[in-house]
VOBA-1610 file (N, C-alpha, C; in pm, whole numbers, padded with zeros to 5 digits, always signed):
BEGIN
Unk+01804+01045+04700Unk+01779+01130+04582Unk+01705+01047+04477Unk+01578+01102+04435Unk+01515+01008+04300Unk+01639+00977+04186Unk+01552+00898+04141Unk+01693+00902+03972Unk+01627+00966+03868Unk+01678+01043+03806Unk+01635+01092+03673Unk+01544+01022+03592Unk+01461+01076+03569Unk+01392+00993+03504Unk+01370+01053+03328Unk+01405+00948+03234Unk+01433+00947+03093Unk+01256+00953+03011Unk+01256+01011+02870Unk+01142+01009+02846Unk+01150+00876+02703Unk+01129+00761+02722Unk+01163+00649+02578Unk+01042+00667+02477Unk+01080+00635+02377Unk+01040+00667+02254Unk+00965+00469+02264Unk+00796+00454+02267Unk+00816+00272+02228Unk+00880+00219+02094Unk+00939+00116+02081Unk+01005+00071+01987Unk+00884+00074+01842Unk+00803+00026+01901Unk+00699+00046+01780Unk+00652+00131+01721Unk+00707+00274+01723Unk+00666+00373+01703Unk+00805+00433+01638Unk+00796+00483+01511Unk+00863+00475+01427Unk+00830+00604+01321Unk+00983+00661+01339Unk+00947+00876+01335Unk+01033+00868+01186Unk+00953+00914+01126Unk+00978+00925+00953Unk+00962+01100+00978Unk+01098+01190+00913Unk+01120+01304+00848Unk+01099+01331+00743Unk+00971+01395+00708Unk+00971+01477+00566Unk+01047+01630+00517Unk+01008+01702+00433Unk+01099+01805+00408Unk+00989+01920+00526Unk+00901+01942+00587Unk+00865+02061+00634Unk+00769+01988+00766Unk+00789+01888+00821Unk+00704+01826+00916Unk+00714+01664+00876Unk+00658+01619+01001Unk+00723+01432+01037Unk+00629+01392+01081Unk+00617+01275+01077Unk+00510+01134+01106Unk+00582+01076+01243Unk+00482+01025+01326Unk+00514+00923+01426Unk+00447+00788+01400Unk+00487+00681+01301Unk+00413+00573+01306Unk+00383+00450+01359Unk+00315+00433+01461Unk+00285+00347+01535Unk+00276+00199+01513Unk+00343+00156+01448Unk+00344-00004+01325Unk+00239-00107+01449Unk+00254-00097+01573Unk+00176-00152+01662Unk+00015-00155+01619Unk-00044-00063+01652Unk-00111-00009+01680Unk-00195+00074+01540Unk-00142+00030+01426Unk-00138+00061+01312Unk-00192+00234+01260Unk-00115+00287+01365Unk-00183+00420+01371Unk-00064+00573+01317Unk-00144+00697+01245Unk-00002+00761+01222Unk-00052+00879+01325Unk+00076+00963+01339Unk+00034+01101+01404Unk+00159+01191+01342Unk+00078+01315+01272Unk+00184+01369+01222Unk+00183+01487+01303Unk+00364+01521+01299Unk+00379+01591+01401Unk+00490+01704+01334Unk+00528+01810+01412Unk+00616+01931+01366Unk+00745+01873+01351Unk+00814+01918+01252Unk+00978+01870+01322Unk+00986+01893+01442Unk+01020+01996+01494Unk+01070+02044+01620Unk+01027+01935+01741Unk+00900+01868+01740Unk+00897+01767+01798Unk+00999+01668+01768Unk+01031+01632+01673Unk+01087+01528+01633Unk+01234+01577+01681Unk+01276+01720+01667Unk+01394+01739+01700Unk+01407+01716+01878Unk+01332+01778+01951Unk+01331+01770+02096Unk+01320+01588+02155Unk+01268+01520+02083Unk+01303+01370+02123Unk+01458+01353+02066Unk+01486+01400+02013Unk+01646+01344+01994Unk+01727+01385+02091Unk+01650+01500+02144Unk+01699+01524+02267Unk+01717+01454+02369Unk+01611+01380+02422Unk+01523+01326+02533Unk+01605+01214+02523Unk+01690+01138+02405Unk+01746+01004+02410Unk+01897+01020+02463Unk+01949+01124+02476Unk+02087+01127+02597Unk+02065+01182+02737Unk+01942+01293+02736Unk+01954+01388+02906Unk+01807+01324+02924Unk+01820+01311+03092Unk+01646+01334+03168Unk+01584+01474+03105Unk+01463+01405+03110Unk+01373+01466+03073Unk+01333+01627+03126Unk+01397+01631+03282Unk+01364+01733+03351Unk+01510+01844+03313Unk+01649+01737+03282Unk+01771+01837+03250Unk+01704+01918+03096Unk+01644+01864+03036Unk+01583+01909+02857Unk+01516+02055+02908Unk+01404+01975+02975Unk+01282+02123+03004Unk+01372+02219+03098Unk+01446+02181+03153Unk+01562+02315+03225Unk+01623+02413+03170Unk+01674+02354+03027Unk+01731+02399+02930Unk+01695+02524+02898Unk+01560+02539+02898Unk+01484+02594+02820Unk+01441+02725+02901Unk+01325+02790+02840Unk+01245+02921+02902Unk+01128+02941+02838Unk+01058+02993+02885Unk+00959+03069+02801Unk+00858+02989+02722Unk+00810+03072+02622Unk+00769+02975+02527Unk+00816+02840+02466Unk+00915+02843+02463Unk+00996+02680+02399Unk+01007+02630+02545Unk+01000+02634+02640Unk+00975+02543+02753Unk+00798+02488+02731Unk+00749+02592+02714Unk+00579+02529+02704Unk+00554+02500+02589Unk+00636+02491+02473Unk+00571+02372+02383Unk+00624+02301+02428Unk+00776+02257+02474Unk+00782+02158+02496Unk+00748+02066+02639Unk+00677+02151+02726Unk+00597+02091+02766Unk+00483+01982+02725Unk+00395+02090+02645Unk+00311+02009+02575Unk+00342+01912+02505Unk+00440+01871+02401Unk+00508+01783+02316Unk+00534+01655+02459Unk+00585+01669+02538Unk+00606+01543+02654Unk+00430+01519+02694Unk+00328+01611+02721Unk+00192+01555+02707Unk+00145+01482+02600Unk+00189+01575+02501Unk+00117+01461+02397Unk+00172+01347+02346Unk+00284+01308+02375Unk+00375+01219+02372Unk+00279+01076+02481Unk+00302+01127+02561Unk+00257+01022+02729Unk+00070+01019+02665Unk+00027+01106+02630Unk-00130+01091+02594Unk-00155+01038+02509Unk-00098+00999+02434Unk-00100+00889+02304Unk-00026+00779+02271Unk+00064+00757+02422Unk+00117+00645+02434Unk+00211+00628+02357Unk+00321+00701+02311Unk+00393+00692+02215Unk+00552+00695+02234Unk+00504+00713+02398Unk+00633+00711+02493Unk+00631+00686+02608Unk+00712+00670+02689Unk+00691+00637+02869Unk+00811+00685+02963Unk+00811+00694+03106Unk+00871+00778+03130Unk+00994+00554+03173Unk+01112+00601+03220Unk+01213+00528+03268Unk+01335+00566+03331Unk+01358+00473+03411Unk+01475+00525+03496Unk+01616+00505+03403Unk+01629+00389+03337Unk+01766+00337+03246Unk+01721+00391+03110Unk+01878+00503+03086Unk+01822+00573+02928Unk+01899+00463+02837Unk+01918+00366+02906Unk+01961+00269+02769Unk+01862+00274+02679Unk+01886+00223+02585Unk+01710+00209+02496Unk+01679+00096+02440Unk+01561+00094+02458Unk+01526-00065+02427Unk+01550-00104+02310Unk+01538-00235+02303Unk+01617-00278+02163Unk+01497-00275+02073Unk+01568-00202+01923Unk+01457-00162+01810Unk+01391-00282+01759Unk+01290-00289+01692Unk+01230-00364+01618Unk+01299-00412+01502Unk+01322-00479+01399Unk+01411-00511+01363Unk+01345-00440+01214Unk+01406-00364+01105Unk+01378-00341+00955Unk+01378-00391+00875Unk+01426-00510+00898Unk+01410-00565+00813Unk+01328-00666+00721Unk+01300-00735+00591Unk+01182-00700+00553Unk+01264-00847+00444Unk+01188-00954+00454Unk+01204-01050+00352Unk+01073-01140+00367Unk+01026-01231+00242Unk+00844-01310+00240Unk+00899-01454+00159Unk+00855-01570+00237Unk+00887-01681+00197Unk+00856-01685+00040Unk+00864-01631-00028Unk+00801-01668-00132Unk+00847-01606-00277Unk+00862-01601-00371Unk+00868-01550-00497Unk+00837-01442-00529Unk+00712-01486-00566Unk+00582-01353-00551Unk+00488-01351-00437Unk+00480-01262-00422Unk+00388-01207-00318Unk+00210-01223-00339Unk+00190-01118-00485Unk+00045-01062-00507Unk+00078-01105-00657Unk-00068-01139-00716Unk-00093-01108-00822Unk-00238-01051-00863Unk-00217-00991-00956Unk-00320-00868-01000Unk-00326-00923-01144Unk-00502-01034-01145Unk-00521-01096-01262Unk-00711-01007-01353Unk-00654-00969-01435Unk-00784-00905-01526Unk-00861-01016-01571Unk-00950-01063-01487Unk-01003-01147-01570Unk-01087-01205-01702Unk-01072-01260-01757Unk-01120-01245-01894Unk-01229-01462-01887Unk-01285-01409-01925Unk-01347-01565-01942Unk-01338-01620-02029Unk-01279-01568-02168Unk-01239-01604-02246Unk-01122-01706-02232Unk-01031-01672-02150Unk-00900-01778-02116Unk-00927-01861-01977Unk-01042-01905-01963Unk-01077-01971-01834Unk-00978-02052-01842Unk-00971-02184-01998Unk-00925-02271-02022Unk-00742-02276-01982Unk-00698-02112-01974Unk-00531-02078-01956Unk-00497-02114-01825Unk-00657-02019-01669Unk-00607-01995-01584Unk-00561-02124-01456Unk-00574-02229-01506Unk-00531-02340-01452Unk-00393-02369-01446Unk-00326-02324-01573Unk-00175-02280-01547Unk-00121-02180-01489Unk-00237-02070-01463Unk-00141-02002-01410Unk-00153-02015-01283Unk-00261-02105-01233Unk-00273-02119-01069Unk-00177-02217-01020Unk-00133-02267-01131Unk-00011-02402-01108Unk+00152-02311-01108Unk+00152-02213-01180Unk+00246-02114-01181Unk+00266-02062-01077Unk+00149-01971-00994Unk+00129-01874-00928Unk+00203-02040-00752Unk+00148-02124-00747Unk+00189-02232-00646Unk+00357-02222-00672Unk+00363-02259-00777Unk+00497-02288-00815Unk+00615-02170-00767Unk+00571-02076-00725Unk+00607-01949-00673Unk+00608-01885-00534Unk+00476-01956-00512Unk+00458-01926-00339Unk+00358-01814-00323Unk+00307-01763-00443Unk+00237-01639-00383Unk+00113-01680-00325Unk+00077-01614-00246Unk-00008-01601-00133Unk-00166-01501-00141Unk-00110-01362-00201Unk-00285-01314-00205Unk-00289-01324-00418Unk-00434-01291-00431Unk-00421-01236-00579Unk-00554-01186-00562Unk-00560-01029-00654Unk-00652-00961-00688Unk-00743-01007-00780Unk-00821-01040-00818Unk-00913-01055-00916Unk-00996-00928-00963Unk-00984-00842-01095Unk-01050-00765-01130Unk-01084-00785-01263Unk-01253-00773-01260Unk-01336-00804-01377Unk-01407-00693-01442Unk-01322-00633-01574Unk-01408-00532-01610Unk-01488-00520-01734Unk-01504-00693-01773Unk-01615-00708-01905Unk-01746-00820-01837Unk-01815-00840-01883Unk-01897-00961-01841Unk-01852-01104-01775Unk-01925-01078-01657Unk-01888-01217-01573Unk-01979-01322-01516Unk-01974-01429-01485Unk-02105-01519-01453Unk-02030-01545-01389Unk-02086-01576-01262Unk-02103-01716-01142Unk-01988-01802-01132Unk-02081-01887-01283Unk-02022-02008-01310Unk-01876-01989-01367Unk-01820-01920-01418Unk-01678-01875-01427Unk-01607-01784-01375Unk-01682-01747-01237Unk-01584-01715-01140Unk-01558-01862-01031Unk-01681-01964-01038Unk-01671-02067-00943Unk-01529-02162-01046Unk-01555-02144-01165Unk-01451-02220-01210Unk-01299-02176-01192Unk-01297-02072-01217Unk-01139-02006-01157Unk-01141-02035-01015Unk-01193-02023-00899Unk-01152-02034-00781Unk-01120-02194-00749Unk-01200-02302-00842Unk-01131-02417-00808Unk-01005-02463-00873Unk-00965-02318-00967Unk-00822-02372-01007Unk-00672-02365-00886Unk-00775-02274-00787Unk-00637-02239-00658Unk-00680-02323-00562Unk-00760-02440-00551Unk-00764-02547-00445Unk-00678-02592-00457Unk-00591-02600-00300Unk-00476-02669-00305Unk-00360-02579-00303Unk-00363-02488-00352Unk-00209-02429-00392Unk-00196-02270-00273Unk-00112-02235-00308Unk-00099-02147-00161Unk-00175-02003-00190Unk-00198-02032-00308Unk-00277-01865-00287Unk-00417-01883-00240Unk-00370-01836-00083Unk-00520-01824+00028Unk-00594-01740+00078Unk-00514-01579+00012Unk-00649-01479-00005Unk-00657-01436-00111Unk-00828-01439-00133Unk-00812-01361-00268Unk-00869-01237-00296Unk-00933-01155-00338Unk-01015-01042-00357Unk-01073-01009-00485Unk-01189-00957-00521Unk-01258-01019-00617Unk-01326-00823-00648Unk-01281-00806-00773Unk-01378-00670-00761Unk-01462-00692-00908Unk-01542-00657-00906Unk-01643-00620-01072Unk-01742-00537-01040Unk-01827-00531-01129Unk-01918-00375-01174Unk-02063-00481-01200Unk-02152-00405-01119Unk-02289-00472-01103Unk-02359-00442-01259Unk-02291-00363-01377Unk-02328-00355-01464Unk-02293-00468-01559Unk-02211-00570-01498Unk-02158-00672-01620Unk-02169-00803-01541Unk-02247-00759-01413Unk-02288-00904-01337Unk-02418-00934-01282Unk-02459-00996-01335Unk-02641-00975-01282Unk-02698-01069-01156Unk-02565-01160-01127Unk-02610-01254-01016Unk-02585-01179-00876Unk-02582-01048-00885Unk-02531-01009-00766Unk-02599-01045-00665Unk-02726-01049-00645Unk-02788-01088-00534Unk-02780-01241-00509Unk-02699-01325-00581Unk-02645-01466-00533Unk-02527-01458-00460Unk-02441-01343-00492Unk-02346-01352-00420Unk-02343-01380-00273Unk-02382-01328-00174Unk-02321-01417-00006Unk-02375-01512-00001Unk-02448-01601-00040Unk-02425-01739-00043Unk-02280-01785-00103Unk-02294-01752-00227Unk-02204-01796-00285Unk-02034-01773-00203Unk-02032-01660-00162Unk-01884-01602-00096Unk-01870-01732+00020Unk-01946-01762+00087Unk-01969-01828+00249Unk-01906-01966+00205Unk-01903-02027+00067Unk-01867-02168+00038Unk-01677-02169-00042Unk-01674-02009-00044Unk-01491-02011-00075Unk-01399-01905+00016Unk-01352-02014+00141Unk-01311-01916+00238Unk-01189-01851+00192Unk-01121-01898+00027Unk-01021-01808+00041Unk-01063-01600-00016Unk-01170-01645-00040Unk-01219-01514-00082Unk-01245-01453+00000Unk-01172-01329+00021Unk-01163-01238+00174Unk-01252-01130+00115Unk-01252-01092+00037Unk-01394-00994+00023Unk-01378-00955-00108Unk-01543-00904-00194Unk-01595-00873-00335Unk-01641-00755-00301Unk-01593-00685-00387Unk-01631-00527-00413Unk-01701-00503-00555Unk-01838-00481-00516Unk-01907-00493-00642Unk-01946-00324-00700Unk-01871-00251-00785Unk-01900-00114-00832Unk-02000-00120-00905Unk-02039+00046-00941Unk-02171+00064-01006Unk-02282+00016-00906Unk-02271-00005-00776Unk-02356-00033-00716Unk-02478+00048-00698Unk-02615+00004-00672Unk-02704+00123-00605Unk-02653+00180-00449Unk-02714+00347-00484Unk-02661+00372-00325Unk-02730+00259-00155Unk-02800+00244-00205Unk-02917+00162-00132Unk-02873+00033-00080Unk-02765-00024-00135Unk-02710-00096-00129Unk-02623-00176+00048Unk-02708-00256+00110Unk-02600-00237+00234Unk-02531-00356+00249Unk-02408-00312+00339Unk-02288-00389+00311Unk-02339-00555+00373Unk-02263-00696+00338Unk-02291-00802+00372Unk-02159-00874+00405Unk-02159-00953+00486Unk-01996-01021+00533Unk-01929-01059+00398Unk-01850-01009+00366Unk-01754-01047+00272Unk-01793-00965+00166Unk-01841-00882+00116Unk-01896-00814+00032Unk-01904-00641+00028Unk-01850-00614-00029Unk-01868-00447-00025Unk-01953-00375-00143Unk-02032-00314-00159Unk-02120-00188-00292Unk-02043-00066-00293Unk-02021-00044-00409Unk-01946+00077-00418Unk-02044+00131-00549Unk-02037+00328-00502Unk-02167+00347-00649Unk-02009+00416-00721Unk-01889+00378-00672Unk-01803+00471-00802Unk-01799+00310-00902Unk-01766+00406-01042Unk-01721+00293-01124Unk-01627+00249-01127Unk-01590+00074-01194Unk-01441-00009-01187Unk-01411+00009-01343Unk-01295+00076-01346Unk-01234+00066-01487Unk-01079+00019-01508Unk-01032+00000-01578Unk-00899+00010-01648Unk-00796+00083-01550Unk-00825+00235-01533Unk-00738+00303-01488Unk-00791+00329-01330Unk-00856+00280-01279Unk-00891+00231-01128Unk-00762+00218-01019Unk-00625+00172-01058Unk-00541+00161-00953Unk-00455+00265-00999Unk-00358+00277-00881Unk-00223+00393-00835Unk-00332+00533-00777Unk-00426+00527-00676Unk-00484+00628-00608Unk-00368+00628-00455Unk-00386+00739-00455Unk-00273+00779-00332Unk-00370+00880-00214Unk-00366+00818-00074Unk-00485+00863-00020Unk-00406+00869+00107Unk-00475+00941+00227Unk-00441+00880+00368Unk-00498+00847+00439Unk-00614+00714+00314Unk-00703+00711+00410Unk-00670+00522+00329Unk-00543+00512+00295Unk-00523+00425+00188Unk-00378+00361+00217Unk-00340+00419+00308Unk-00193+00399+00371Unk-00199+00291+00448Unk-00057+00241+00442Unk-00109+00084+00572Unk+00031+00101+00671Unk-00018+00190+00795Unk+00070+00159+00855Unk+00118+00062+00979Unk+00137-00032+00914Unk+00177-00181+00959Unk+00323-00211+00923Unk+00425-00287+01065Unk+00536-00356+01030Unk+00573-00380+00900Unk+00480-00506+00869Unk+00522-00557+00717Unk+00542-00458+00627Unk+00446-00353+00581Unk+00476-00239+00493Unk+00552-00152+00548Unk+00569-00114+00646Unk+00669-00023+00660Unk+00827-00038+00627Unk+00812-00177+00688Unk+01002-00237+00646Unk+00997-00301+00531Unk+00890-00289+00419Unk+00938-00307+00302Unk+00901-00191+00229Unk+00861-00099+00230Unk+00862+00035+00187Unk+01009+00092+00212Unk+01064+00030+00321Unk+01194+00092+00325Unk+01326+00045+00245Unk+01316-00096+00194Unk+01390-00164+00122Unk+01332-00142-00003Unk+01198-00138-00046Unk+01149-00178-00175Unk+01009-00092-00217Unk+01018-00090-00385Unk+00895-00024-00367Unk+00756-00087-00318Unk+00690-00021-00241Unk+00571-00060-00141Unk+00461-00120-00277Unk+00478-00095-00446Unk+00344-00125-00531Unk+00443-00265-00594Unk+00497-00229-00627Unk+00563-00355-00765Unk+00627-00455-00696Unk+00706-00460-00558Unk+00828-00565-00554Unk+00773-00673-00528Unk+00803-00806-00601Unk+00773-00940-00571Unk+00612-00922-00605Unk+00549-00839-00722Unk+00421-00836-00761Unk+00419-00889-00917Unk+00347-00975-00963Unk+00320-00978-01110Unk+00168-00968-01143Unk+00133-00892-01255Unk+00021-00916-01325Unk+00003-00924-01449Unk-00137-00982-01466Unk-00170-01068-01577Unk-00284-00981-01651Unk-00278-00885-01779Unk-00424-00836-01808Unk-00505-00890-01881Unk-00588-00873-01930Unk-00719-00921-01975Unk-00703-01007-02114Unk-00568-00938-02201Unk-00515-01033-02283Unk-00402-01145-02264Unk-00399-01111-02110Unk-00325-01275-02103Unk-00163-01235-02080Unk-00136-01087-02125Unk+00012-01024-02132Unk+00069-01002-01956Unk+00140-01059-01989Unk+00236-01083-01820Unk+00296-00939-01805Unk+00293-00889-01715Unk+00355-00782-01676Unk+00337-00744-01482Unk+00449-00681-01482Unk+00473-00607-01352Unk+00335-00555-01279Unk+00212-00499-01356Unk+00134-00475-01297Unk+00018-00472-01432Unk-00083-00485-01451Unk-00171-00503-01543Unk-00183-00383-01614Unk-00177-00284-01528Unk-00208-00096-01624Unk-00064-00091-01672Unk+00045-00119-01694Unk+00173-00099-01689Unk+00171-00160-01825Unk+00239-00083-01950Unk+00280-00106-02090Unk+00373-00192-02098Unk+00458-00251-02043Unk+00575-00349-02050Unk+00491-00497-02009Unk+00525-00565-02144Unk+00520-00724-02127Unk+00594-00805-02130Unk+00641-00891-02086Unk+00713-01000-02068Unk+00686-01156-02054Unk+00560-01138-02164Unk+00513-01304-02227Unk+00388-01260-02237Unk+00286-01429-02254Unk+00150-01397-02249Unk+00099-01523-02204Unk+00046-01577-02121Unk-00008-01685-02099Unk-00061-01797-02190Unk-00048-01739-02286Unk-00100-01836-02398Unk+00007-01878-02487Unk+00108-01874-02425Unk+00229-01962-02457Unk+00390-01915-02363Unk+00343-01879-02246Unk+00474-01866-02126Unk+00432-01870-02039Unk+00505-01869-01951Unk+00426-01954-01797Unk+00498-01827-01693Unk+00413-01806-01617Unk+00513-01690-01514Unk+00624-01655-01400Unk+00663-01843-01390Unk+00789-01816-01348Unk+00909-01816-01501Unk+00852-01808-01613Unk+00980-01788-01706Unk+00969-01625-01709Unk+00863-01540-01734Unk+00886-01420-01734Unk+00936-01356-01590Unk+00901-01375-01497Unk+00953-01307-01390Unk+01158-01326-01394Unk+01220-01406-01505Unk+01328-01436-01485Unk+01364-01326-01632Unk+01293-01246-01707Unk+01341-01191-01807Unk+01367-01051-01790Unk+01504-00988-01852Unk+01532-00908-01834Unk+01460-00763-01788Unk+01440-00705-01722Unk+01390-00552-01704Unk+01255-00619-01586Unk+01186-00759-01557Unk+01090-00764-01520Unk+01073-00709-01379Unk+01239-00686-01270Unk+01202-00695-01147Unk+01322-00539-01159Unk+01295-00475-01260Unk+01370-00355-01254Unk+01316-00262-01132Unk+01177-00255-01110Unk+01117-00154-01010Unk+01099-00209-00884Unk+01159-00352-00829Unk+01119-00408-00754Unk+01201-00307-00597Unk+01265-00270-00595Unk+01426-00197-00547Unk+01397-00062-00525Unk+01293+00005-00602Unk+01283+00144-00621Unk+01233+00207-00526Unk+01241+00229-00383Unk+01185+00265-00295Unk+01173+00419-00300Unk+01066+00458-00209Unk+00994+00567-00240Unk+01134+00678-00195Unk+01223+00648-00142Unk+01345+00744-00098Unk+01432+00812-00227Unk+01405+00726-00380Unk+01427+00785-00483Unk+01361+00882-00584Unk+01204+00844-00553Unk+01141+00872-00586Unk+01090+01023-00589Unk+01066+01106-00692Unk+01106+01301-00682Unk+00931+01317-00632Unk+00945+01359-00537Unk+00853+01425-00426Unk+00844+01326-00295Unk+00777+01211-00347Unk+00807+01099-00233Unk+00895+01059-00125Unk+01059+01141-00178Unk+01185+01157-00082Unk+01140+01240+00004Unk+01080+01385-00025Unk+01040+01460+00040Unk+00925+01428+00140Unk+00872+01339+00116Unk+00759+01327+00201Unk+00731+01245+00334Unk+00674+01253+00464Unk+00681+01221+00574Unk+00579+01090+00534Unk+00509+01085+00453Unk+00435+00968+00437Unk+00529+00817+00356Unk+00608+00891+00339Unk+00648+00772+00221Unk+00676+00599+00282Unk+00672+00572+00363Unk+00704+00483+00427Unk+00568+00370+00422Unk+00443+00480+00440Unk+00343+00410+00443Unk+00276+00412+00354Unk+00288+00479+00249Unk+00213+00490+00136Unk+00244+00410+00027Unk+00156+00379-00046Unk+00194+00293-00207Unk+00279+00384-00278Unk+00232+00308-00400Unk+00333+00356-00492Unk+00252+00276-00611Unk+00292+00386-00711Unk+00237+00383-00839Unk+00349+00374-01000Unk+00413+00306-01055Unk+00482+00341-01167Unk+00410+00309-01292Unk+00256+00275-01296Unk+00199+00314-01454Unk+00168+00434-01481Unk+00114+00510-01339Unk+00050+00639-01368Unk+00145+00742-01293Unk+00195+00801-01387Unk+00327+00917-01327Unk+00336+01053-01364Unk+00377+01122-01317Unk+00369+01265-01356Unk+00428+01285-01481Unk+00510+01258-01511Unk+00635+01252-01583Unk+00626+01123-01651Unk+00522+01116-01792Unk+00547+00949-01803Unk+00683+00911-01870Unk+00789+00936-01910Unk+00941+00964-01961Unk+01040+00926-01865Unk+00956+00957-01703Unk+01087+00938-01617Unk+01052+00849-01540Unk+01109+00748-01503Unk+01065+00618-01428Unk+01094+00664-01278Unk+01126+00740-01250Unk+01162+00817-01109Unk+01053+00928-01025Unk+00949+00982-01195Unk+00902+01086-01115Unk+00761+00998-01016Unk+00710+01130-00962Unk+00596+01109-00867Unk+00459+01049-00916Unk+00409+00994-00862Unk+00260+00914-00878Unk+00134+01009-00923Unk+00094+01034-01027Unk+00032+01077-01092Unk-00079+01091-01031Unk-00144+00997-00960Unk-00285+01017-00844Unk-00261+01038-00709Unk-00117+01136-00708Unk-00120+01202-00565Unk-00159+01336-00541Unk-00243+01390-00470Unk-00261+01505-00460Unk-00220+01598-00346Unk-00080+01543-00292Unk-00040+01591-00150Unk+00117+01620-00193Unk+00153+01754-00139Unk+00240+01869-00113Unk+00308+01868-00004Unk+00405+01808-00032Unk+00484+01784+00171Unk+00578+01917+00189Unk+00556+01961+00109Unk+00624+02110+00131Unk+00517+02201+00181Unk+00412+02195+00146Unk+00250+02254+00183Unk+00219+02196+00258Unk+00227+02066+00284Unk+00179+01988+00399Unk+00029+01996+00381Unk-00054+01988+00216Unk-00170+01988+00230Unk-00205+01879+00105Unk-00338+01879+00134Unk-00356+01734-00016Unk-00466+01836-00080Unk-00445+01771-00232Unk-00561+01877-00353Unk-00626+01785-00440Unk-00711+01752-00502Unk-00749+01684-00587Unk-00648+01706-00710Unk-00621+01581-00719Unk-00476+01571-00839Unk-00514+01592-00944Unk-00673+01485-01002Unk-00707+01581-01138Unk-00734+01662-01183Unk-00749+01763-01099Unk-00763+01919-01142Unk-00656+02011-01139Unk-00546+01937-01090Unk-00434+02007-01101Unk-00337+02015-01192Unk-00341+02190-01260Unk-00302+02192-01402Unk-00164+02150-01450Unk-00078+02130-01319Unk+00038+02052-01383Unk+00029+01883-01418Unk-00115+01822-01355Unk-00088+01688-01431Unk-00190+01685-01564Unk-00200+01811-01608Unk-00343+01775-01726Unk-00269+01710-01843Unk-00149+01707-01861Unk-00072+01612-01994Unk-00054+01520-02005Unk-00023+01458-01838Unk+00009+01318-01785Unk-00162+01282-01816Unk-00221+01319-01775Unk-00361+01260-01813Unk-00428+01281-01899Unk-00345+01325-02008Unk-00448+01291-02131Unk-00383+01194-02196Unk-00210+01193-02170Unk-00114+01117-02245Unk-00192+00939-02152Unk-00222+00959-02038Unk-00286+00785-01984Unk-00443+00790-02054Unk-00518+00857-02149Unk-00640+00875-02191Unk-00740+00863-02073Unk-00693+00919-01983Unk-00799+00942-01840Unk-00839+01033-01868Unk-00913+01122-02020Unk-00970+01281-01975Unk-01117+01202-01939
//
């Protein structure tokens, strides 16, 4: 007699429930597939009976979706058939980074060239590893080459570099210039011409870089990868183990974010990361969060707490989301008349 044969779920593939339909996320393979509940319900099936006792069960129409659901399952590799319904052992969730801080998100100002040497001695002193660089007043060359030799040596080894071709005129020096600092993983230069084509390490963008540029919520912006997924599940996926620095030097949780907690020009940023309220959002995972609980994405998606629906409630939803997990559809958020207050109260009209 054959043996039953079981339908396994791969370990890497990882089924997030929203309120009206579910995600299958592939952390492998860094891929999502969103799918009906009822799929999601019929594999819960599939993890105590063979596969053939399930489809027996059944009749009719709910035999032939769930037919199809075991095709598209096996056609996208997201399962396999086995004789032992033991189940393989899960991937593990859990989610910890050698380090302090993680990211920092520095506004650069050239005015405090003379500061950022401490804070690259800070930022070591911490362990963090990537930092954003965003420039949204006038920048030269020569004082971006001088900031990057303040992180020789110290562990922050990627960096990312964005500014506006309207406040930088050496642009066409740039890939030379990128090719001689390998920690610079790529420059995104806005205001670009459309004409513009891309170069190793270098991206043109014709939207503009401003101020209110971050907390966009996309799904084309999601990272579904291990690392984010099992810390989206412990922590919030934007702020935890993040500090930034804005253009006046004011230490804070994230640079667009109204709360400061020193200023570089007389505190250093492992004393603020130790002051009260600084790592309040670090914890806040999107499972608290009012719409985000609801949603099948939340796992892979950022997260935003400067720009909020609700700027009063540190809980509500991300102000640059335009997706309905009850609708299961996405809308352009600024035209939607329930955030027109939130955005005049952030002066984004």
């Amino acid at each position: 007699m054959a043996a039953a044969r079981f339908l396994s779920i791969f370990s890497c593939c990882k089924i997030v429930k929203g309120i009206t339909r579910g995600v299958i996320v592939d952390v492998q393979r860094e891929a999502i597939y969103r799918v009906p509940l009822d799929l999601i319900d019929f594999m819960e099936r599939l993890k105590t009976k063979p596969i053939k006792m399930v489809l027996d069960e059944m009749s009719g129409a709910d035999k032939e979706t769930a037919t199809d659901y075991v095709n598209y399952l096996l056609e996208n590799e997201l399962a396999f058939y086995v004789d032992n319904p033991q189940p393989f052992k899960e991937i593990s969730t859990e989610w910890d980074y050698p380090s302090y801080i993680t990211n920092c998100i520095l506004d650069f100002n050239e005015d405090h060239l003379h500061l950022y040497g401490g804070v690259a001695k800070s930022l070591d002193l911490l362990l963090c590893y990537h930092m954003d660089v965003r420039c949204f007043g006038q920048v030269s060359l020569a004082g971006l080459t001088r900031l990057l030799l303040f992180f020789e040596g110290t562990t922050v080894q990627n960096i990312s570099i964005k500014l506006s071709a309207k406040c930088f005129s050496e642009v066409a020096q740039l890939e030379g210039w990128v090719t001689h600092f390998g920690r610079v993983r790529l420059v995104e230069v806005f205001d670009a011409e459309a004409n513009h084509k891309e170069r190793k390490g270098i991206s043109f963008r014709v939207d503009a870089l401003h101020t209110h540029s971050c907390g966009k919520i996309g799904i084309h912006l999601m990272t579904p990868n291990i690392q984010h997924y099992n810390e989206a599940l412990h922590h919030n996926s934007c702020l935890n183990r993040k500090i930034g620095i804005d253009s006046n030097g004011n230490i804070k949780n994230c640079p667009a974010m109204r709360e400061s907690y020193g200023n570089i020009h007389n505190g250093k940023l492992e004393q603020a990361i130790e002051k009260p309220g600084f790592k309040k959002y670090w914890n806040l995972n999107k499972d608290r969060i009012k719409g985000c609980k609801d949603c099948e994405f939340r796992y892979v998606c950022t997260d935003c707490r400067a720009y909020v629906e609700q700027p009063q409630d540190r809980l509500s939803k991300p102000l640059k989301c335009g997706y309905d997990p009850i609708e299961g559809k996405w809308s352009a958020w600024s035209t939607n008349p329930l955030k027109q207050k939130a955005i005049h109260y952030y002066g984004m009209g």
